[in-house]
N, C-alpha and C positions, 0 to 999 in steps of 0.2 A: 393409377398410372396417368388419368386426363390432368390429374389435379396437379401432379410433378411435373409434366410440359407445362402445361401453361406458368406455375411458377419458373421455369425456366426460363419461359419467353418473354416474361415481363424480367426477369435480373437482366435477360441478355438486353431486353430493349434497352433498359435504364443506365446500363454498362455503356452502349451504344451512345449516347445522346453525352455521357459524360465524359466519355475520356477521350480526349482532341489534345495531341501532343508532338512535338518531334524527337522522329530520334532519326541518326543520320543520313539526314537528307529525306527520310518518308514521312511523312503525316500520319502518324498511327491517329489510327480513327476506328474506333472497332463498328461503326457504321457501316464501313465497307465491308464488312464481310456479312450483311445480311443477307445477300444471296446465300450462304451457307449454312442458314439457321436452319429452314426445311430440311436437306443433310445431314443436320446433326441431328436433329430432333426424330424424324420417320420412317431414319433409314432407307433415304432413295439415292439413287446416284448424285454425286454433285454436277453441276453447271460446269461448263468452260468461262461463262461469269463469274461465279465462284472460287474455282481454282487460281484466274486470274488477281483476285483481290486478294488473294489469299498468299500467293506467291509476294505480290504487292505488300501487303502488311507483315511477310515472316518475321522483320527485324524486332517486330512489334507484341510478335505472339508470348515470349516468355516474361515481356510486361505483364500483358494481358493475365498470364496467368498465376502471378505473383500477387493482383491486387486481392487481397483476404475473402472481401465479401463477394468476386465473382468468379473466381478463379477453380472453387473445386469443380464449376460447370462446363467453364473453357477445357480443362484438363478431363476431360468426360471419355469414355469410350466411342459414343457420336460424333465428337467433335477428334478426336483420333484419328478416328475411320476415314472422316474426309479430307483427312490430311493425306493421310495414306493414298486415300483414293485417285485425288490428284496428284499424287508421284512424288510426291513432296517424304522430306526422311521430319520424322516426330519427334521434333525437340528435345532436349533430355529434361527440360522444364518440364516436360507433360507428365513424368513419376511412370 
């Protein structure tokens, strides 16, 4: 189980750091939503930080979860939850 987060959190880091793009008018940047890595990964409440970037990147999320190699982790039941959790309705991209 330690061994599956942590590969997690290195895809998400590395997802992070590479994908810097527009779409309209927002900056999808999956950087921003590291506030919601803890979230996804521990199952704790998310942030109002969090939810805020999160709201911020929605246009961005079913990129996010289209690209092959990070995508079945973005679409995770963690990363679900904290969709849901800040009030937010879960993409039909999420499967």
């Amino acid at each position: 189980m330690v061994k599956n987060n942590l590969v997690y959190v290195v895809v998400v880091a590395l997802l992070m750091v590479t994908t810097v793009h527009k779409t309209d008018a927002v900056v999808c940047n999956l950087f921003e939503l590291s506030p919601c890595l803890g979230p996804a990964l521990f199952f704790v409440p998310p942030s109002g930080s969090c939810c805020g970037r999160l709201r911020e990147q929605e246009p961005c999320l079913c990129e996010y979860v289209r690209t092959l190699t990070y995508g079945r982790y973005l679409s995770s039941f963690g990363a679900r939850r904290v969709v849901q959790a800040c009030g937010m309705v879960t993409p039909q991209c999420y499967g």
